[in-house]
C-alpha positions as CSV (number, residue, x, y, z in Angstrom):
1,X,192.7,40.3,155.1
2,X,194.1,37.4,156.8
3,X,189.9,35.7,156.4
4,X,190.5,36.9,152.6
5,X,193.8,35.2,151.7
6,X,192.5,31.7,153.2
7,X,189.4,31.7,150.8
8,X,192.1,32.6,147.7
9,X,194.0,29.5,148.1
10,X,190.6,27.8,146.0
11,X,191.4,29.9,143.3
12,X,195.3,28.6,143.3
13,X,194.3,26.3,140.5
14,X,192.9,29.2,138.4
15,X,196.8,31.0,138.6
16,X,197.3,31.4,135.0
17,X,193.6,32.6,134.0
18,X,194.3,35.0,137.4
19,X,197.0,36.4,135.6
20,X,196.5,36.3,131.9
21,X,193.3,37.6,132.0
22,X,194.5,41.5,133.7
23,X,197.5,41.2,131.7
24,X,195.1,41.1,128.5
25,X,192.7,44.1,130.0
26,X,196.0,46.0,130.3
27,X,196.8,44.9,126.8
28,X,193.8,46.3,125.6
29,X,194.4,49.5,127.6
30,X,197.5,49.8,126.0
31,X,196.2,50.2,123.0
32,X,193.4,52.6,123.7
33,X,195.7,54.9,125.4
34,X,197.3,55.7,121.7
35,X,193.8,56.1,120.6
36,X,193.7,60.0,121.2
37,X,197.0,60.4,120.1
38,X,196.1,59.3,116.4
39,X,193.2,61.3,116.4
40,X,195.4,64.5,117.5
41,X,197.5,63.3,114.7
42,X,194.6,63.2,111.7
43,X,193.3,66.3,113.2
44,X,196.7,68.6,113.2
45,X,198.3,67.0,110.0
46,X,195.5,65.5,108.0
47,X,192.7,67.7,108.2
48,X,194.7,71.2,109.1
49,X,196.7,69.8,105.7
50,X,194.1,68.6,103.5
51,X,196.1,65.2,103.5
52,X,193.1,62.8,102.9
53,X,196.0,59.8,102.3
54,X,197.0,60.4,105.9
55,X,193.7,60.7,107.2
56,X,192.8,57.2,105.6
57,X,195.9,55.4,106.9
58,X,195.2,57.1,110.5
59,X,191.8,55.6,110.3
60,X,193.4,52.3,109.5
61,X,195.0,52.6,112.3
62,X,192.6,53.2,114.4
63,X,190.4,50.3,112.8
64,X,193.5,48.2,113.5
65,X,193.8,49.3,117.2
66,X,190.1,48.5,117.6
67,X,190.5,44.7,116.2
68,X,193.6,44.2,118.3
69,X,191.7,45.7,121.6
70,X,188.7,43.2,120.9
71,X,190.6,40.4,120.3
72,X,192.4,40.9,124.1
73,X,189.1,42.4,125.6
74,X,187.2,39.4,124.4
75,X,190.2,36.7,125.8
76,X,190.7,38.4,129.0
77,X,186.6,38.3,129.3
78,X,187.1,34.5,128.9
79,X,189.8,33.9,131.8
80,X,188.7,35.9,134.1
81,X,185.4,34.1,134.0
82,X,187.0,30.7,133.9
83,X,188.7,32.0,137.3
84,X,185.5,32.9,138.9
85,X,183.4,30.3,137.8
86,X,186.1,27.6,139.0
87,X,186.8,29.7,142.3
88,X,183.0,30.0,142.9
89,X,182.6,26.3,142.4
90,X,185.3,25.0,144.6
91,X,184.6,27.5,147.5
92,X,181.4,26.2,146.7
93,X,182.3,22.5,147.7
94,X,184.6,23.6,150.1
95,X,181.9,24.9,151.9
96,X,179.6,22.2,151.9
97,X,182.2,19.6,152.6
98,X,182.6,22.1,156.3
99,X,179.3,22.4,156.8
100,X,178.7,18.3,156.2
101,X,181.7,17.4,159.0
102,X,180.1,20.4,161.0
103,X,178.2,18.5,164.4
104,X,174.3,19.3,165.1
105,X,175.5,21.7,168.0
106,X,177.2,23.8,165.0
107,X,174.7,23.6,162.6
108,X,171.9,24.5,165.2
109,X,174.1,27.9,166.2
110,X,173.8,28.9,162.7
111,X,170.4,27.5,161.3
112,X,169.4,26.0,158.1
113,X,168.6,29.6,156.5
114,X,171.6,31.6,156.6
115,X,173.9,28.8,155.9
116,X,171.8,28.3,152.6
117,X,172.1,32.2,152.4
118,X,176.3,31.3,152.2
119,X,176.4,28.4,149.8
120,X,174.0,30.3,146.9
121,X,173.7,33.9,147.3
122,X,176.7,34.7,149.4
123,X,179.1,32.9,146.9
124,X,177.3,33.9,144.2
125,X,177.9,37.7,145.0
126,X,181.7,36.5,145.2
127,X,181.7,34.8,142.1
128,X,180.4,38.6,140.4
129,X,183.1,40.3,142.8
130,X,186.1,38.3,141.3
131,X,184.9,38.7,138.0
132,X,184.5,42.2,137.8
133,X,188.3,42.7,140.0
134,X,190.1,40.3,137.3
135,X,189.1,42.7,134.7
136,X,189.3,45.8,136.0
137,X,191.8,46.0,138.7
138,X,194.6,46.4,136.6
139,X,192.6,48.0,133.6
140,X,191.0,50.8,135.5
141,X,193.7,52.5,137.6
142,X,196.1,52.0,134.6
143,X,193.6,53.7,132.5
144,X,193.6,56.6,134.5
145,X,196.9,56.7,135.3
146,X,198.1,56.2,132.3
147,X,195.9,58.7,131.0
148,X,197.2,61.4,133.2
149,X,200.7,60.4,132.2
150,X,199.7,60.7,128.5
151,X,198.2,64.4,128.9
152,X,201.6,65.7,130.6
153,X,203.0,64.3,127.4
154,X,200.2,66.5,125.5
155,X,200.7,69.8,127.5
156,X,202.0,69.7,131.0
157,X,200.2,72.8,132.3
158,X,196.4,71.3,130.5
159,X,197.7,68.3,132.6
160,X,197.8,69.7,136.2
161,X,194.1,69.2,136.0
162,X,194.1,65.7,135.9
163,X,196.7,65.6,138.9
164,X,193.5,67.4,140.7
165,X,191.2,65.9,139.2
166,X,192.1,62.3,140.0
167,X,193.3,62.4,143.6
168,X,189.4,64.0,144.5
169,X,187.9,61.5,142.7
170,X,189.6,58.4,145.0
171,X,188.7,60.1,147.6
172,X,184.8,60.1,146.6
173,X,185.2,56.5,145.3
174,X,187.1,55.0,148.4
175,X,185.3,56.8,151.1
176,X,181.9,55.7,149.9
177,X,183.0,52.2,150.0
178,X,184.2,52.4,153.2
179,X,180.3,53.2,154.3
180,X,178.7,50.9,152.4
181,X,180.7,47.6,153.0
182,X,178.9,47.1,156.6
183,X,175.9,48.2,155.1
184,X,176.0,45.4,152.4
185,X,176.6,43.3,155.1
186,X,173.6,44.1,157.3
187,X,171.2,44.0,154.2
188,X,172.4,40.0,153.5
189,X,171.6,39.6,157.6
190,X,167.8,40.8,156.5
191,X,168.2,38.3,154.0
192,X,169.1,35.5,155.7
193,X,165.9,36.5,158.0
194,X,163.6,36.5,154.9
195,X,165.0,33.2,153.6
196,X,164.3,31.6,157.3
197,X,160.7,33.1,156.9
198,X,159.9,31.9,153.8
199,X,161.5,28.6,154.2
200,X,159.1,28.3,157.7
201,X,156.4,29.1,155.7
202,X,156.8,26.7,152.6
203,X,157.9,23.7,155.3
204,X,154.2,24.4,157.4
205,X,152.6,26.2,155.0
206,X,149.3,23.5,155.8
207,X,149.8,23.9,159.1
208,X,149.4,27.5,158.3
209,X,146.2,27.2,155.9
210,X,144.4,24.9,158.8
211,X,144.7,27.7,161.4
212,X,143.6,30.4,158.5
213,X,147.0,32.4,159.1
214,X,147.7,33.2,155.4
215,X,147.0,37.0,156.3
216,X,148.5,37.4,159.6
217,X,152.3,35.1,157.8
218,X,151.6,37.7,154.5
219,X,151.9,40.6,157.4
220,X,154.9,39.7,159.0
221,X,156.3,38.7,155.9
222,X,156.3,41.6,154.7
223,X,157.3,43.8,157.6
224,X,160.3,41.8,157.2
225,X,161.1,42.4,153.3
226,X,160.2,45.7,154.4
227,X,162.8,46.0,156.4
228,X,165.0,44.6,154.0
229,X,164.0,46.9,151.2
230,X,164.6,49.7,153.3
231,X,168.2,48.6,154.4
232,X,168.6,48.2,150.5
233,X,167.1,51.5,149.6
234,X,169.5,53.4,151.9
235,X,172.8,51.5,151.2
236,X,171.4,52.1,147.4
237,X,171.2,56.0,147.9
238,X,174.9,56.1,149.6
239,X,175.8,53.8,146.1
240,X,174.1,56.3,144.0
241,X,176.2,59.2,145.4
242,X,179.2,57.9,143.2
243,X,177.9,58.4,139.8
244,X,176.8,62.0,139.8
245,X,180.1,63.0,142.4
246,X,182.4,61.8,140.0
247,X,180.2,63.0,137.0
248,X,180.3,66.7,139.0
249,X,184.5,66.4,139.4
250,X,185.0,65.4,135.9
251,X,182.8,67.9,134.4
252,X,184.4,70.5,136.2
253,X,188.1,69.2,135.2
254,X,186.4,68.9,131.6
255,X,185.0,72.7,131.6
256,X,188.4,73.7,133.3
257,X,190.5,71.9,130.9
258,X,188.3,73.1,127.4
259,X,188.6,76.8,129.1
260,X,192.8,76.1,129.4
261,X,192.8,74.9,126.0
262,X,190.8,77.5,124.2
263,X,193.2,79.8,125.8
264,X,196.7,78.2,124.8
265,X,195.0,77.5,121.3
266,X,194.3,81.2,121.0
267,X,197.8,82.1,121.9
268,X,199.3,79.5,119.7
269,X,200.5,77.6,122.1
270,X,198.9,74.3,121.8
271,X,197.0,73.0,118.4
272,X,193.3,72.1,118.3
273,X,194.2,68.0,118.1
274,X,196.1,68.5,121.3
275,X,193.1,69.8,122.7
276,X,191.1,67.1,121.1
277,X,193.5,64.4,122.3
278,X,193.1,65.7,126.0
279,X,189.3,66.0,126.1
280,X,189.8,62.3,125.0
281,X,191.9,61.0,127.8
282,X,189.6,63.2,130.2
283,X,186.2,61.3,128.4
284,X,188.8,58.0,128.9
285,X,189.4,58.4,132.8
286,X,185.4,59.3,133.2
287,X,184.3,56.0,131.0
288,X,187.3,53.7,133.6
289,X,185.7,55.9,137.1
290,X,182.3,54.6,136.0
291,X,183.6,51.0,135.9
292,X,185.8,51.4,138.8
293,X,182.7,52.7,141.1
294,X,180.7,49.8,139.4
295,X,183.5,47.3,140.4
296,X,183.9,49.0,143.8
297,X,180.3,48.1,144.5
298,X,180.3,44.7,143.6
299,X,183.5,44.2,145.7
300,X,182.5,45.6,148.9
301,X,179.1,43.4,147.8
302,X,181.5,40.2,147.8
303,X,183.6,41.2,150.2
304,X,181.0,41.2,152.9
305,X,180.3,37.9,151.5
306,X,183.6,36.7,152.3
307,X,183.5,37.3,155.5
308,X,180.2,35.7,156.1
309,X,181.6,32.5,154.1
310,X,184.6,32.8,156.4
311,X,182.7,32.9,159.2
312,X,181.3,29.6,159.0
313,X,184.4,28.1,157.4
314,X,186.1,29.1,160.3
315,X,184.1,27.1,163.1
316,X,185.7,23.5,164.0
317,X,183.8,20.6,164.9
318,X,183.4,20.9,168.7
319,X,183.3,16.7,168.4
320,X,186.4,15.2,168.7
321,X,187.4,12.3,166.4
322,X,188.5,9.0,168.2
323,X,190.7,6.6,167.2
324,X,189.3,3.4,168.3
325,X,187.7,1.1,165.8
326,X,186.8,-2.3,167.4
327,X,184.4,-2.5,170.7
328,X,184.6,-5.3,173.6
329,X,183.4,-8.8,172.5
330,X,181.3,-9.3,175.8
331,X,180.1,-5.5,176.9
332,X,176.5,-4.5,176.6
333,X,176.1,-2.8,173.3
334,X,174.7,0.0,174.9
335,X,175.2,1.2,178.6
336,X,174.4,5.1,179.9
337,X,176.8,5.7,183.0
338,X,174.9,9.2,184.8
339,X,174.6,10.6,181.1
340,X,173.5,14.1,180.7
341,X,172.9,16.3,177.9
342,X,172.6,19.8,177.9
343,X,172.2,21.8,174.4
344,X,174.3,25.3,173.8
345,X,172.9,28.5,174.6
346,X,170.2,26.4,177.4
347,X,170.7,26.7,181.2
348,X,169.4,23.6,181.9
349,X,169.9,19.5,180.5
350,X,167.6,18.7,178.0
351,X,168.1,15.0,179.6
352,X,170.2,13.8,182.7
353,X,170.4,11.3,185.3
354,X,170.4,8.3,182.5
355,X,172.1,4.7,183.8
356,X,171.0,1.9,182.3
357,X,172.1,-0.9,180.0
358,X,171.2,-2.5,176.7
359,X,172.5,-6.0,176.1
360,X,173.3,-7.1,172.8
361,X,169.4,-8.1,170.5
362,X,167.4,-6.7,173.6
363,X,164.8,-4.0,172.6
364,X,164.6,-1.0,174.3
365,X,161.6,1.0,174.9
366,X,161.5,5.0,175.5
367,X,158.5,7.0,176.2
368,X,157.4,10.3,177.9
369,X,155.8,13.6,177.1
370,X,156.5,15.9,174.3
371,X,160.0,17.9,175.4
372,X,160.6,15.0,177.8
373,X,163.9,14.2,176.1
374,X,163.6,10.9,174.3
375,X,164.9,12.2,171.3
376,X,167.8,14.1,173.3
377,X,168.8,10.1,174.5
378,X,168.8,8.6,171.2
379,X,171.1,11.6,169.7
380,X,173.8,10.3,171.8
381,X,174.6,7.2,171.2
382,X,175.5,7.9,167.4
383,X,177.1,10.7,168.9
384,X,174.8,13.8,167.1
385,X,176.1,15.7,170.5
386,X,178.3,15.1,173.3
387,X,176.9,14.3,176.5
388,X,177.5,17.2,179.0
389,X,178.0,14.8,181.4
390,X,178.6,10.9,182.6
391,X,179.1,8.6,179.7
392,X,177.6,6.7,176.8
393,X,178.7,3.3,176.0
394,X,178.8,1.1,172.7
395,X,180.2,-2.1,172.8
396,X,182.0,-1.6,176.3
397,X,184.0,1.9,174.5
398,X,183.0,5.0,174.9
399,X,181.5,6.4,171.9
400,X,183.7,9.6,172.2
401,X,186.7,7.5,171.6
402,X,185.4,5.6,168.9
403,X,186.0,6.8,165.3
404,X,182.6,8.4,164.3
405,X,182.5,6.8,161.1
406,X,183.2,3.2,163.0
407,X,180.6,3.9,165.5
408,X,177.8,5.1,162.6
409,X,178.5,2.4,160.7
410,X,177.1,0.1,163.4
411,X,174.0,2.4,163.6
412,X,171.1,2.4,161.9
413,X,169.2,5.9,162.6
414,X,165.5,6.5,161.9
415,X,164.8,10.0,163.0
416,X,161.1,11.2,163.4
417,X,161.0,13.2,160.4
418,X,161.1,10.7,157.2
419,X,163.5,12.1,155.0
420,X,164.0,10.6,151.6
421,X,166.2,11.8,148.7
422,X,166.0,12.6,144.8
423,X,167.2,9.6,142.9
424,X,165.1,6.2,143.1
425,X,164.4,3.9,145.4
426,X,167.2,1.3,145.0
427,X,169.8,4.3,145.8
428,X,168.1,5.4,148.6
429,X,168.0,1.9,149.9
430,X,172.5,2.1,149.1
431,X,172.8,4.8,151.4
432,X,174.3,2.4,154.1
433,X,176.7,1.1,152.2
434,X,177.0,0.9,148.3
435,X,177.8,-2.8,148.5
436,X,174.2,-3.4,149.9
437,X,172.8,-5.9,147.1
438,X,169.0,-5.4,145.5
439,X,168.5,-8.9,147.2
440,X,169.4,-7.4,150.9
441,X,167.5,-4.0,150.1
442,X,164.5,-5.7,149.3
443,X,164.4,-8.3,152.3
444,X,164.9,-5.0,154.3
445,X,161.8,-3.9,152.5
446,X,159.8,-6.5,153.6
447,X,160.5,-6.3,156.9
448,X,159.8,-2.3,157.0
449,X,156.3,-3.5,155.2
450,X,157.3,-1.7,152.1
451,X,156.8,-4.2,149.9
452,X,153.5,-2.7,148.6
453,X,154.8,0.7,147.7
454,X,157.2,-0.6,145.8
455,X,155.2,-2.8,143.6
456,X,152.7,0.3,143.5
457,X,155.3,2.2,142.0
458,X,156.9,-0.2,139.4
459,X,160.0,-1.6,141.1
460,X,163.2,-0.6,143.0
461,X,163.5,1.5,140.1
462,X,160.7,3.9,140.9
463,X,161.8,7.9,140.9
464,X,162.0,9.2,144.4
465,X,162.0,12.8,143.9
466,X,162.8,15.5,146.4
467,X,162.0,14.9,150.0
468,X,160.0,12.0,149.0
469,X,156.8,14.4,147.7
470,X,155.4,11.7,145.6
471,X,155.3,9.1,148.1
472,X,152.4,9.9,151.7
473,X,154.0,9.9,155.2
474,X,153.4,6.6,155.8
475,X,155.3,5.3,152.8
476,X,158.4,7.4,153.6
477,X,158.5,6.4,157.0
478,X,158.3,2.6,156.2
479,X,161.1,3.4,153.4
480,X,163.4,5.4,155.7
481,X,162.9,2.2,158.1
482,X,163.8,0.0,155.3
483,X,166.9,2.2,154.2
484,X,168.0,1.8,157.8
485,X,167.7,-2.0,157.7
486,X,169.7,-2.4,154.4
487,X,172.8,-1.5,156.2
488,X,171.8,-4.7,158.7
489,X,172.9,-2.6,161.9
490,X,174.3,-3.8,165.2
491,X,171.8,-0.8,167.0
492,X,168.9,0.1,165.3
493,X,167.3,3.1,166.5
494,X,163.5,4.3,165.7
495,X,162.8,7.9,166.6
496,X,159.0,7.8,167.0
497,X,159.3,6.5,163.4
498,X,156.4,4.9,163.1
499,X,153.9,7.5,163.7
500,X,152.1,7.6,160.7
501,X,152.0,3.6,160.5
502,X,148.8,2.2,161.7
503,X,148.9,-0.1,164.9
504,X,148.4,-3.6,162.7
505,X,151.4,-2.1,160.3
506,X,153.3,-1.1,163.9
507,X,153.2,-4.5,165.3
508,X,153.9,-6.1,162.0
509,X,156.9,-4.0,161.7
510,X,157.9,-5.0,165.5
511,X,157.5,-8.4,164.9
512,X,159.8,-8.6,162.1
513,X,162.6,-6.4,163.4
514,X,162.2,-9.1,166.6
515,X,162.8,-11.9,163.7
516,X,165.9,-10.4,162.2
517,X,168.4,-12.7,161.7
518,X,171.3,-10.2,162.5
519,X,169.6,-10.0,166.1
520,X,170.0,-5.6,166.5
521,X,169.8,-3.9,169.3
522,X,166.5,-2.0,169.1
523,X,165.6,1.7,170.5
524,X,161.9,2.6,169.8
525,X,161.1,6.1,171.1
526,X,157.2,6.6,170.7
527,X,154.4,8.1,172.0
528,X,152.2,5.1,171.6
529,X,152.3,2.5,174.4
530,X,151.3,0.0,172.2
531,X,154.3,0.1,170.3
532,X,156.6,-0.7,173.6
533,X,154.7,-2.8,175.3
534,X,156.6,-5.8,174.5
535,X,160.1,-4.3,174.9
536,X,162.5,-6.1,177.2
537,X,163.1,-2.5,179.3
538,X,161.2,1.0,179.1
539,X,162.5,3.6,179.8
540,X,160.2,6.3,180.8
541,X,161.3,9.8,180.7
542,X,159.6,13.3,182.5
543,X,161.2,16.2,182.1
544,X,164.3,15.0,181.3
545,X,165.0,12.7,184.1
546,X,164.0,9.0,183.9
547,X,161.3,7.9,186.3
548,X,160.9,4.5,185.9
549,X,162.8,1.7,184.3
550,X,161.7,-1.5,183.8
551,X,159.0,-3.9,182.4
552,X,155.7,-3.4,181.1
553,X,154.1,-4.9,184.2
554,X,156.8,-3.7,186.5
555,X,156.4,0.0,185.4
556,X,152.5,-0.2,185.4
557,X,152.4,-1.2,189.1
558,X,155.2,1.1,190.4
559,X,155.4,4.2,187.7
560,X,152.8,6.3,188.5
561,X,153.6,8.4,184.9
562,X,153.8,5.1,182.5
563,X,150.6,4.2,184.5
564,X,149.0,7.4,183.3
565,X,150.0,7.6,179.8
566,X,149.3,4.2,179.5
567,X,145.8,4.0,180.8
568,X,145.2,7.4,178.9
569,X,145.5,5.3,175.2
570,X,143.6,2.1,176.8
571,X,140.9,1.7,178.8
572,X,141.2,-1.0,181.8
573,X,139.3,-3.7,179.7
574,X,141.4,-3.3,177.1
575,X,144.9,-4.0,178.7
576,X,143.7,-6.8,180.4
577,X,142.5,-8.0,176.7
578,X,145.9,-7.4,176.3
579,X,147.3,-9.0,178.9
580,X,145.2,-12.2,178.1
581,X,147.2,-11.9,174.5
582,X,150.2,-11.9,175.7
């Protein structure tokens, strides 16, 4: 409950719709309580009477009662949608605003699925829930409440049967919610696991078609919507048990109560538009039980929704913000003090043991085996995760003390997937900063060799469209380079970014980062040797500990590893072509 009312305070700004649209459902209910009670009325003085007048303005009445009940149904339709729609929305950007501040190790606990599981589906099913409770629950129990009052006004012994009737029909109503809410729960689980299926599938699916797995991904596929289906099916079933119960109970009350009535008719005790007008109100609490089990559904639907929204909601940022703004003037801009990093849920550091310094326009060179931890490095200095252990340095300060938005803004990142967004190229090129002028973006171009695909595609304002499909992996990775140079960063970092370049693009691109004019600190992680050859240090990682630091010619003559990997891209005549270049 406590989970629930933190969530409400989003639909604070929806109070009035909150409340005018129940107090026009009870307006309409209002008026279809008198319903049977005019139509006792034509029955007992009109028709019994042969008074066709009466009958006529009865009928008017009616009519009347009809309009009136429209006009409210129709208005209380309208705000309690506004409510929902609004409250969806801003829980909505709520939750993407969390998720957005949340830090990698947060996101990774979660996973890309389910949390896109929250934001659509989730919410959605709240959006339905708080639609269907502003209407109805007011409406419903005052319905049948109200109709039960209304039959003791009737005939009080006729009535008794409601005051059985009703109490055995919450119970059937209530309990079955109780078992399905977990259930409901459970089956948006299965979900989440089919929407991390199919989203692994659509991100590989030619990885997938060049190992001919279509059949074997169909298979497990669907075993898993299987297993969904049959969650579904058996939370369904329980559902279903709430129609026919209640249809059995108010049948029963209905045969009861005709039976009663026949009886007191016979003996003159009660008139046949009494009866009439109590079959109504029974028909009226059936017709509100139907919409109450609907609206039960749909709430124990969104409230296990809630709580899955809640859950993420309620995760904090495990990094700290700091308050410092402004680094030393004559530090390295980059120095690793015994830094160590060790991922959540692993037993052992992805990466430890790293000392070293980068001083200011150097270039840095990283290389090692897949899973050796060169990527693990380069997410700490912009502070993706927090070291587990030592220190990482920028500018003399301690990155965890810096403010993180300080210590981005001196980063430019290039990670190893190239990762464009919808919009054109000149906005993607702004993402650094929106003061970044067309002049700087396109020099930043240049240097990225991008030049070409822009003038292929018409201009800085050529559509980019999602993920960068219309553009190959070359020409997002020299873009995503290029975006990272518009922001004209004091550390550039280039997670194996260049893979997909060939090596005469490579070394281009090298040689103009060198010829910057802003004089970055540079971190190229790569598998290539070629592409670090010329760096002022390597680093060269195995298995997460560094193993040699040093030069190109130092490392070659006393890193057994850099040795290897080296000598396994070139042969010996070729490096000492090489070495003749240089």
């Amino acid at each position: 409950m406590i989970r629930l009312k933190k969530l409400l305070k989003y639909l604070s700004d929806y109070k009035k719709e909150s409340v005018l649209g129940p107090l026009f459902k009870l307006l309409e209910a209002s008026f279809e309580l008198f319903v049977p009670l005019v139509v006792a009325a034509i029955i007992d003085k009109g028709i019994v009477n042969g008074d066709y007048g009466y009958i006529i303005r009865m009928c008017l009445v009616l009519v009347a009662l009809g309009i009136i009940g429209l006009v409210c149904s129709i208005t209380a339709q309208f705000f309690a949608a506004k409510a929902a729609v609004g409250f969806a929305a801003k829980l909505r950007h709520a939750l993407f605003k969390h998720i957005t501040s949340l830090s990698h190790t947060e996101i990774d606990k979660f996973g890309y699925s389910t949390l896109t599981t929250r934001m659509t589906s989730d919410i959605n099913q709240v959006q339905a829930g708080t639609n269907l409770v502003l209407r109805l629950f007011l409406r419903s129990p005052f319905v049948v409440f109200g109709a039960m009052i209304m039959a003791f006004t009737v005939d009080v012994r006729c009535a008794m049967i409601f005051a059985v009737a009703i109490p055995a029909l919450t119970v059937v109503v209530f309990g079955i919610m109780l078992i399905t809410m977990p259930l409901y729960k459970k089956a948006q689980k299965e979900l989440d696991r089919i929407l991390k299926k199919t989203r692994e599938n659509i991100t590989g699916v030619r990885v997938i078609r060049a190992f001919c797995k279509e059949e074997s991904e169909i298979a497990e596929f669907e075993e898993e919507n299987e297993q969904l289906v049959s969650i579904q099916k058996f939370v369904g079933k329980i559902s279903a048990l709430m129609n026919p119960l209640t249809y059995v109970i108010i049948n029963a009350a209905v045969i009861w109560l005709i039976y009663r009535g026949a009886v007191q008719v016979n003996l003159g005790n009660l008139s046949q538009g009494k009866v009439v007008a109590l079959y109504n109100y029974m028909s009226q609490i059936l017709v509100e039980l139907i919409k109450l089990a609907n609206m039960i559904i749909s709430l124990t639907k969104a409230l296990a929704c809630t709580n899955r929204i809640a859950d993420v909601m309620e995760i904090k940022n495990s990094l700290e913000n700091g308050t410092v703004k402004d680094g030393i003037a004559d530090a390295p801009a980059v120095e690793f003090n015994g830094a160590a990093l060790t991922y959540r849920g692993s037993r052992e550091a992805a990466v430890e043991g790293l000392t070293f310094r980068a001083a200011r326009g150097e270039t840095i060179g990283i290389i090692g085996g897949t899973g050796s931890g060169k990527t693990s490095l380069v997410n700490m200095i912009p502070r993706f995760y927090d070291v587990s252990g030592g220190s990482v340095k920028v500018d003399g300060v301690d990155v965890r003390e810096y403010d993180i938005n300080v210590l981005r803004s001196k980063i430019g990142f290039v990670p190893q997937k190239a990762v464009l967004f919808k919009g054109t190229i000149a906005s993607n090129m702004k993402w650094g900063s929106d003061k970044i002028s067309d002049d700087t973006a396109y020099s930043a171009i240049c240097a990225a060799q991008a030049e070409e695909v822009v003038e292929d595609k018409n201009g800085m304002d050529a559509v980019v469209e999602q993920e960068g499909r219309n553009f190959s992996g070359g020409q997002r990775q020299r873009l995503t380079i290029a975006r990272a140079l518009a922001k004209e960063p004091e550390i550039l970092i280039l997670d194996d970014s260049a893979s997909a370049l060939d090596f005469a693009t490579d070394a281009k691109l090298r040689s103009a980062i060198k010829s910057l004019p802003y004089n970055p600190t540079v971190f190229i992680v790569s598998q290539r040797a070629s592409s670090i050859i010329y760096a002022d240090k390597i680093i060269v990682l195995d298995d997460g500990k560094p193993v040699g630091i040093g030069t190109h010619d130092e490392l070659l003559s006393g890193c057994g590893i850099y040795k290897e990997i080296y000598y396994s891209q070139f042969s010996e005549e070729e490096d000492g072509e090489v070495n003749a270049n240089d």
